[in-house]
Structure formats: structure tokens, C-alpha cells
mmCIF file of the C-alpha atoms, coordinates in Angstrom:
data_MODEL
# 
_entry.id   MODEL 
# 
loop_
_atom_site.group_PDB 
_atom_site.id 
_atom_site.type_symbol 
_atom_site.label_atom_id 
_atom_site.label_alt_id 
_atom_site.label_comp_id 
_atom_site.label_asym_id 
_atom_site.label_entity_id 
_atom_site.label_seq_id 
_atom_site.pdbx_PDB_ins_code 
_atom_site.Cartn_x 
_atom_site.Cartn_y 
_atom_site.Cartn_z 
_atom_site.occupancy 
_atom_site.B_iso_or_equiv 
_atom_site.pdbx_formal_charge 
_atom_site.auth_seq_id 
_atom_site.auth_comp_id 
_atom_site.auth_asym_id 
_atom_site.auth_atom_id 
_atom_site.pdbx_PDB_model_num 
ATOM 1  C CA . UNK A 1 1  ? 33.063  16.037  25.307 1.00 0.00 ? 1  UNK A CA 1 
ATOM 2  C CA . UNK A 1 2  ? 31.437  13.870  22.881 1.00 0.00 ? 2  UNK A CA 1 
ATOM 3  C CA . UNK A 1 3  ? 28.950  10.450  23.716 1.00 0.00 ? 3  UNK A CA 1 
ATOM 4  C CA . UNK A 1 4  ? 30.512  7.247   22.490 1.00 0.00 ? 4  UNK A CA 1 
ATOM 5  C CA . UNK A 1 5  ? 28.664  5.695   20.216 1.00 0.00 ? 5  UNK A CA 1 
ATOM 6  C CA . UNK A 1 6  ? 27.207  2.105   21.197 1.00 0.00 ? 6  UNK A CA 1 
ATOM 7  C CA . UNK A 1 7  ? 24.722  -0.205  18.847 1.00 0.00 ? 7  UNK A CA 1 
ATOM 8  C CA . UNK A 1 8  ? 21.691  -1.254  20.059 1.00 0.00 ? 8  UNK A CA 1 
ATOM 9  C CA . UNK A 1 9  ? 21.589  -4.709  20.583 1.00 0.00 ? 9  UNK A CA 1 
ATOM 10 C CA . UNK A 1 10 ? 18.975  -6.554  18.343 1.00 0.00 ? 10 UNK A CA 1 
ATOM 11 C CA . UNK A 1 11 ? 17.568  -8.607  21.158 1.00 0.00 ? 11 UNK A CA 1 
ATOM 12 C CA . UNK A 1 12 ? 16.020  -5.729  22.725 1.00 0.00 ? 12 UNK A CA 1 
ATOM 13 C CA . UNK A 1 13 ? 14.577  -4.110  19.571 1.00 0.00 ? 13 UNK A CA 1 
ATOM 14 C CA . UNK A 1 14 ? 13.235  -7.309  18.178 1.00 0.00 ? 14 UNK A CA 1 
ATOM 15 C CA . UNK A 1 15 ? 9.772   -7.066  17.421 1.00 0.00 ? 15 UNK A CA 1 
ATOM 16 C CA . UNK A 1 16 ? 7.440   -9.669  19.571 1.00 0.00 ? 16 UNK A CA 1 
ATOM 17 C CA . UNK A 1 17 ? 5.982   -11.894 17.068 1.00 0.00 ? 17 UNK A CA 1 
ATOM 18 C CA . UNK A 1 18 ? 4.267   -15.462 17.188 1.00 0.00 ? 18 UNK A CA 1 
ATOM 19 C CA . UNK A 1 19 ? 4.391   -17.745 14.690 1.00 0.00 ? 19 UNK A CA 1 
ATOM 20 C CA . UNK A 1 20 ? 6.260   -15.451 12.388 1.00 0.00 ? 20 UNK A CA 1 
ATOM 21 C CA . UNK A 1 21 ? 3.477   -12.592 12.575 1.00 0.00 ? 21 UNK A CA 1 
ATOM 22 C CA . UNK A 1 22 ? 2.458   -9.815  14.886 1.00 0.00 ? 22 UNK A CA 1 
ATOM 23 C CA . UNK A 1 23 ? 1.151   -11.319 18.615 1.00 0.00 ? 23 UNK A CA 1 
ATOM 24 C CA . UNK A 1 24 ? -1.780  -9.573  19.505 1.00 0.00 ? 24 UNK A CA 1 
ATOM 25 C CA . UNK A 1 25 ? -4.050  -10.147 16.040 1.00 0.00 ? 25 UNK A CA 1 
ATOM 26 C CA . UNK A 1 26 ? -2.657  -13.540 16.019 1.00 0.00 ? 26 UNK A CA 1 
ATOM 27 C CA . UNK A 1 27 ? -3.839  -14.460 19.816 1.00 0.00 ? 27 UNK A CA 1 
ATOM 28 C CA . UNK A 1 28 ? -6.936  -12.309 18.906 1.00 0.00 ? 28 UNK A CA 1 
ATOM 29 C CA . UNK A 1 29 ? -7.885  -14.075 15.750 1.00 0.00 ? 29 UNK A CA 1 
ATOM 30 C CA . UNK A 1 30 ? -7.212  -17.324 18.054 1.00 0.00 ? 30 UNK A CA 1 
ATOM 31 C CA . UNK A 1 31 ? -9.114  -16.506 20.337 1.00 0.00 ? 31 UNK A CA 1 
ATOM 32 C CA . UNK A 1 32 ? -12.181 -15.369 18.361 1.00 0.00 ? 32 UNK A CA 1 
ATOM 33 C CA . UNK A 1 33 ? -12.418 -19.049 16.100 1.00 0.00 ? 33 UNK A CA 1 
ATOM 34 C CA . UNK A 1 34 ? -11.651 -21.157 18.798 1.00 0.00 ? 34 UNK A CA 1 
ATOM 35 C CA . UNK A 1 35 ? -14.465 -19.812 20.549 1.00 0.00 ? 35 UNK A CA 1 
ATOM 36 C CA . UNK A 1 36 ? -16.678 -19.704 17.402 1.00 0.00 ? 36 UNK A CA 1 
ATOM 37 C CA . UNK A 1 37 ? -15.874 -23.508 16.939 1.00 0.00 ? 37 UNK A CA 1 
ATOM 38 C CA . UNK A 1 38 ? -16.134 -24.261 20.861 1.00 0.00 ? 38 UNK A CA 1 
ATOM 39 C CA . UNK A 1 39 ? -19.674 -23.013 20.750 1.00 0.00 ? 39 UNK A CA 1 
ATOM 40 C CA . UNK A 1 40 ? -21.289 -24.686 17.725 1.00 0.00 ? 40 UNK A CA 1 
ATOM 41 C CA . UNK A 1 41 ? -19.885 -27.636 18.735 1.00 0.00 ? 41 UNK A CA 1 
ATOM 42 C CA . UNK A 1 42 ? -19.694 -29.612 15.344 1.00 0.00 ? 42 UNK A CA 1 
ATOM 43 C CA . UNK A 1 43 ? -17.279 -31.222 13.492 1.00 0.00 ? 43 UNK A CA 1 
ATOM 44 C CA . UNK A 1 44 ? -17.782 -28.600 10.103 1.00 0.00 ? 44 UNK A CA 1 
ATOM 45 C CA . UNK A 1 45 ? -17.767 -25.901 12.580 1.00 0.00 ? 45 UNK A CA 1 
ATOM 46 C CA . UNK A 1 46 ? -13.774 -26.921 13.576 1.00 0.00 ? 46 UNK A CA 1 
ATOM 47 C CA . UNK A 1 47 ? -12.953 -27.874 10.112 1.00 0.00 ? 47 UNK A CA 1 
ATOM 48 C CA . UNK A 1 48 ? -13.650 -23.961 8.969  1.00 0.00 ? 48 UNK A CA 1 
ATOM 49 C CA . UNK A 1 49 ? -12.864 -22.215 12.087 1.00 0.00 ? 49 UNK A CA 1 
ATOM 50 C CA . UNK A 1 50 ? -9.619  -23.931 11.588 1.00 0.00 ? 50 UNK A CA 1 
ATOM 51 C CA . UNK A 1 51 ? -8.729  -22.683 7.932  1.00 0.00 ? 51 UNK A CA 1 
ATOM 52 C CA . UNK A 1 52 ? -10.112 -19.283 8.644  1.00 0.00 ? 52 UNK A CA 1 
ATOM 53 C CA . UNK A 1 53 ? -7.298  -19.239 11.411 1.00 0.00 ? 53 UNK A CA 1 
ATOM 54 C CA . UNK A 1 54 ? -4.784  -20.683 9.525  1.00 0.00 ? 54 UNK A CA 1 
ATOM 55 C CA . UNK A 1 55 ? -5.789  -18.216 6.673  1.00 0.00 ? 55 UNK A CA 1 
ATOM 56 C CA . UNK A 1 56 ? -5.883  -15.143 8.842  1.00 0.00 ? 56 UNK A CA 1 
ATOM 57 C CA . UNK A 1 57 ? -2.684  -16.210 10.000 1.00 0.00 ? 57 UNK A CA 1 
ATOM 58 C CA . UNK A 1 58 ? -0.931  -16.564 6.336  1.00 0.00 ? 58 UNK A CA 1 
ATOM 59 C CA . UNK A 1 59 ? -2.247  -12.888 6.149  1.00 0.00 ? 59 UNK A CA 1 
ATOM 60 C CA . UNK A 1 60 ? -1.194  -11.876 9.407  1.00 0.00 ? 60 UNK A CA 1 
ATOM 61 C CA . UNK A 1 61 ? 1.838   -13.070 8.597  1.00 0.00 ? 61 UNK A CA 1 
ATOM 62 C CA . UNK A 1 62 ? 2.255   -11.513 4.954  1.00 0.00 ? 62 UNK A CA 1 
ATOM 63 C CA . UNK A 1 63 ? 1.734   -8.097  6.726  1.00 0.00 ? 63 UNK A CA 1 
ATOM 64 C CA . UNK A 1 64 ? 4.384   -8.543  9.289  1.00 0.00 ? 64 UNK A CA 1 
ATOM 65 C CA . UNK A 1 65 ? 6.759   -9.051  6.628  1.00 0.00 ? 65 UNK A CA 1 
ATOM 66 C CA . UNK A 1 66 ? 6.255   -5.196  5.660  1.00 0.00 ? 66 UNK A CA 1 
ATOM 67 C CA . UNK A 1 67 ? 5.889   -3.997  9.277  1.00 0.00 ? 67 UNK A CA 1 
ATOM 68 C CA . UNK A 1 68 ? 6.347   -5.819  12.171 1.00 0.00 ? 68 UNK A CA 1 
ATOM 69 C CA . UNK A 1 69 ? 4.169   -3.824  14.335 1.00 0.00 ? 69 UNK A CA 1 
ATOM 70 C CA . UNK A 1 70 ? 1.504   -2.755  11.973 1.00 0.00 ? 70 UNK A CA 1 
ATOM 71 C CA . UNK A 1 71 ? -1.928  -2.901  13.865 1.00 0.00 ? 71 UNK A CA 1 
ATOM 72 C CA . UNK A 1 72 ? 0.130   -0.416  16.948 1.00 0.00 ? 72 UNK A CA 1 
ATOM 73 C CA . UNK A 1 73 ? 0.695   1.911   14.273 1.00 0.00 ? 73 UNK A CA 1 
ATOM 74 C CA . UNK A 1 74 ? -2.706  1.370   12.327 1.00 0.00 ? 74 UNK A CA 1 
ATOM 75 C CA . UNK A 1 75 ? -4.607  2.116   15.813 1.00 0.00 ? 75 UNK A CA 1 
ATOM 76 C CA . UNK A 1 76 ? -1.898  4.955   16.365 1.00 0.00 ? 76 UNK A CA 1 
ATOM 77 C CA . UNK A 1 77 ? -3.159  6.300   13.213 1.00 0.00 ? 77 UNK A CA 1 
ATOM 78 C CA . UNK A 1 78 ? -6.969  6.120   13.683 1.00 0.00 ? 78 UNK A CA 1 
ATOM 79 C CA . UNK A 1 79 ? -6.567  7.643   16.774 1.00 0.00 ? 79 UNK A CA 1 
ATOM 80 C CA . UNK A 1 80 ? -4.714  10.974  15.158 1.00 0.00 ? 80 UNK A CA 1 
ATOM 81 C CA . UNK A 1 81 ? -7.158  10.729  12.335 1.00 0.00 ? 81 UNK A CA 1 
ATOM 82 C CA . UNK A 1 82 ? -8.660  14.314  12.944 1.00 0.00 ? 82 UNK A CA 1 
ATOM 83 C CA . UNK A 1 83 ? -5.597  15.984  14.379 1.00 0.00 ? 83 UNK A CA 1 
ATOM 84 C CA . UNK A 1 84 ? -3.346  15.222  11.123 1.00 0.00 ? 84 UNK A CA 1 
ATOM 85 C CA . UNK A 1 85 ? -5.983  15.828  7.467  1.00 0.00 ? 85 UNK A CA 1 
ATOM 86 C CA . UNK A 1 86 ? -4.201  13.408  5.064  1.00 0.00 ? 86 UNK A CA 1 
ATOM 87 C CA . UNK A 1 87 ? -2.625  15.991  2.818  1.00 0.00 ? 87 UNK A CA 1 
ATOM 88 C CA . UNK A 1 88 ? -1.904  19.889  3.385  1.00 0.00 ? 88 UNK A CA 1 
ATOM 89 C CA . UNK A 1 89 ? -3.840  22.578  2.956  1.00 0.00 ? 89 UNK A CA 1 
ATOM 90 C CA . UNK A 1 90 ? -1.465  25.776  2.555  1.00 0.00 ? 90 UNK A CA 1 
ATOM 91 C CA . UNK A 1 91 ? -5.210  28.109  2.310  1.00 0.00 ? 91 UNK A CA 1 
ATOM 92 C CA . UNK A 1 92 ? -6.265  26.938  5.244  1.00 0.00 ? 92 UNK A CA 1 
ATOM 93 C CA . UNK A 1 93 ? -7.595  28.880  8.294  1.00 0.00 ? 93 UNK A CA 1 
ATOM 94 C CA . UNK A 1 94 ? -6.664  27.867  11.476 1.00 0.00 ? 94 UNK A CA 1 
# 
């Protein structure tokens, strides 16, 4: 008895993105130069807040474009930093 086989519909393995790049750094990035501008409270202050955003969002975006869920992975990786060394050691002792 063999399973059918049945595609995955795209809808439900469609990376979550917002405004073309990955959410979270996006809302993040967001969150941290609105509240930068909010809290100097000048004009200059919103006028640079504002391209930094719309800069770390060009960049934000640019990186999606490789992997849609790169910062889960990046963390993924920092957090199996000393389990994995980056490249084998056949002599090793374990």
C-alpha cells in the first residue's frame, strides 16, 4: 500500500512577510525609530529616523530575497553555535 502523493498548497507554506521583507525585523526596526523620533521630539529627529527605517527596510528587504526567514535561522544558528564547530575535525577527541 503506497501514500498518494498530494502538493502542498503554497498558501500555507508562504513565508509571512511585510512590506516585501521578513515581519519581525521589520516591526522591530519600526518600532525602535519611531520611538527614537517620538522621544527627541524634533523635526531632524523624524526626518533621519525616517530614512534609517526606510533604509533598514531596503536591506531587510534585499535579504529576504535570498531567504525569507533569515533572522529564525540566524538565531537558530547562534543558538547551536557550540554544539556544531564550523568545520570537522576527523582527530578529534570526544
Amino acid at each position: 500500500m503506497t501514500l498518494a502523493a498530494k502538493p502542498i498548497p503554497r498558501v500555507l507554506s508562504r513565508p509571512q512577510l511585510l512590506l516585501g521583507a521578513e515581519r519581525e525585523p521589520v516591526l522591530i526596526a519600526a518600532l525602535l525609530f519611531g520611538g527614537v523620533a517620538v522621544a527627541s521630539m524634533t523635526i531632524i529627529a523624524w526626518v533621519v529616523c525616517g530614512g534609517l527605517w526606510a533604509l533598514a527596510l531596503m536591506i531587510f528587504q534585499w535579504v529576504a530575497k535570498f531567504d525569507p526567514q533569515f533572522s529564525k535561522v540566524y538565531v537558530r544558528n547562534l543558538r547551536y553555535r557550540s554544539h556544531y564547530p564550523a568545520f570537522s575535525r576527523p582527530y578529534r577527541k570526544t
